[in-house]
C-alpha positions as CSV (number, residue, x, y, z in Angstrom):
1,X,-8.9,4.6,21.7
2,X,-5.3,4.4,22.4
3,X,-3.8,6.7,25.5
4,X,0.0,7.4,25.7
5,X,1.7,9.7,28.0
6,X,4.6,11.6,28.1
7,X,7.1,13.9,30.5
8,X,10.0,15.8,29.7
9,X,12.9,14.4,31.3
10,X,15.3,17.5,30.2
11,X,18.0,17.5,28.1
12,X,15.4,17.4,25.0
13,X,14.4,13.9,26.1
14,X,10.8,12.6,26.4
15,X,9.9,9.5,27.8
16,X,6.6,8.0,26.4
17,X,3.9,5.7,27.5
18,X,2.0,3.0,26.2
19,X,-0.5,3.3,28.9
20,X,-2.4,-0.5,27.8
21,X,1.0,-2.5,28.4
22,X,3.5,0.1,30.0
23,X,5.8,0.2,27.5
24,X,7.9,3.1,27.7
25,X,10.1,4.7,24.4
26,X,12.4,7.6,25.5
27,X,12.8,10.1,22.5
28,X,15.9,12.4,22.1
29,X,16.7,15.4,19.8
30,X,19.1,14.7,16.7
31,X,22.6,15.9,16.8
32,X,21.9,18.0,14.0
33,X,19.2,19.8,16.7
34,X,20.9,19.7,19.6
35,X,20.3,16.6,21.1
36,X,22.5,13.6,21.6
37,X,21.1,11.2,19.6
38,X,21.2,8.6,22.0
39,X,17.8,7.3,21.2
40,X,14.9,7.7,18.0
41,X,13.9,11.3,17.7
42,X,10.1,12.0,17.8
43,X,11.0,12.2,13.6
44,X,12.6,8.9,13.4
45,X,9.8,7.2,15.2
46,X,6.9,9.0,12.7
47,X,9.3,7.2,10.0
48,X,10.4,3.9,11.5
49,X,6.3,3.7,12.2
50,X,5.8,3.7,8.3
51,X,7.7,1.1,8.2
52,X,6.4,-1.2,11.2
53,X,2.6,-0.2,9.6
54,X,3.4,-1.9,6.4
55,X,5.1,-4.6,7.8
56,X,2.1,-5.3,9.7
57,X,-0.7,-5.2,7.1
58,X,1.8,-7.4,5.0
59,X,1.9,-9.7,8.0
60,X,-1.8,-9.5,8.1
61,X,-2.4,-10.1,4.1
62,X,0.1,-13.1,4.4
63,X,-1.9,-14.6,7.0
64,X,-4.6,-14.5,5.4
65,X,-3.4,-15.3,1.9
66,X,-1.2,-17.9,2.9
67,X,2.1,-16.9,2.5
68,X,4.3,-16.3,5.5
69,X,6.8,-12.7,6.0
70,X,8.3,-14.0,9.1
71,X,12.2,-13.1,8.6
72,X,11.1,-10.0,6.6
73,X,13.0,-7.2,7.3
74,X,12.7,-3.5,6.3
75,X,15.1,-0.7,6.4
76,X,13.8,2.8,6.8
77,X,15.8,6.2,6.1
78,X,14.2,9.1,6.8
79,X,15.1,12.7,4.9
80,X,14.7,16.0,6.8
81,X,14.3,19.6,5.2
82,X,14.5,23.0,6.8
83,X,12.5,25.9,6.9
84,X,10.4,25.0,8.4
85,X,12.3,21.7,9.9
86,X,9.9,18.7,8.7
87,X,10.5,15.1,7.1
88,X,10.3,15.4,3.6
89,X,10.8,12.2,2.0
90,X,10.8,8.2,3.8
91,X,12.7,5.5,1.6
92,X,11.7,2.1,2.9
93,X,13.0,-1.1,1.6
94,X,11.9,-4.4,3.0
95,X,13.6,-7.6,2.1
96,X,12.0,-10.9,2.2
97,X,13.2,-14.3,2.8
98,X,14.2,-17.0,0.9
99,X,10.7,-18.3,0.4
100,X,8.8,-19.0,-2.8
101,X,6.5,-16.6,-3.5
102,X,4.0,-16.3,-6.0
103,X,3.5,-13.4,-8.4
104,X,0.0,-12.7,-7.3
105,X,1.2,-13.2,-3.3
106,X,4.3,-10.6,-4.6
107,X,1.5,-8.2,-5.5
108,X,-0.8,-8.2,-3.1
109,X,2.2,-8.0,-0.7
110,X,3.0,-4.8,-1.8
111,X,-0.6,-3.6,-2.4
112,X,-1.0,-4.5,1.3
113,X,1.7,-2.6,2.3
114,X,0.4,0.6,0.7
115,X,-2.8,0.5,2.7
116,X,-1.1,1.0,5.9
117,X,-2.9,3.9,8.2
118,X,0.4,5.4,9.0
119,X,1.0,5.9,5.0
120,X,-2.4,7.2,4.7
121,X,-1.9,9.3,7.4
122,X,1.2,11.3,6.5
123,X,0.9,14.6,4.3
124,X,0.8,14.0,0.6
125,X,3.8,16.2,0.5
126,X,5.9,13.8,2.4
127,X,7.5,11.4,-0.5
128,X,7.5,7.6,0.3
129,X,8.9,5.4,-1.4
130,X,8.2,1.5,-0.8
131,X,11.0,-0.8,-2.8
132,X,10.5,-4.4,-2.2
133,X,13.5,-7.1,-2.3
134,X,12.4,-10.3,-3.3
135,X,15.4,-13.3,-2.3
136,X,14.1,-15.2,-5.0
């Protein structure tokens, strides 16, 4: 099991910790909440983490397939409703590098990403939507 901490520094800023390596992540409110927006809000973290998550099982399938991501890169925008305030829908779009690919590593690529935890672990209400780039 995995232990973070976190204390509110004031200001509607949270410092985290990774308690296994120290690595520390402070959070702060949107400017459309309040905050400054100085850092990742506790909303663009649960979205970014989608992203990261399928990156990682592709990294994982590639290894294992035999067909390298490094230089991948994904871009992540996150939609926020109201009432109550919650994300609603996470567009990710990763873009891989000029690297031949086959059709069956293409697919399982993007199978792989699908299996992530975090996308299994976000509400069903919560659209995501997974486009994949290919340079060639």
């Amino acid at each position: 099991m995995t232990t973070m901490s976190e204390k509110y520094l004031g200001n509607l800023r949270v410092e985290c910790i990774h308690e296994q390596s120290g690595s520390k992540i402070i959070t702060d409110a949107p400017l459309d909440n309040g905050g400054k927006g100085e850092s990742f809000s506790p909303t663009d973290l649960c979205a970014t983490a989608l992203g990261a998550c399928a990156m990682t099982i592709m990294g994982k399938y590639g290894e294992t397939h035999g067909c390298d991501v490094t230089g991948a890169t994904v871009q992540v925008e996150k939609k926020m409703g109201s009432n109550p305030r919650r994300i609603v829908g996470i567009e990710v779009v990763f873009t891989f590098p000029d690297k031949e690919y086959t059709d069956h590593q293409k697919t399982g690529l993007e199978r792989a990403a699908r299996t992530c935890p975090v996308h299994h672990s976000l509400h069903p209400d919560i659209e995501q939507n997974f486009t994949f780039k290919w340079i060639r």
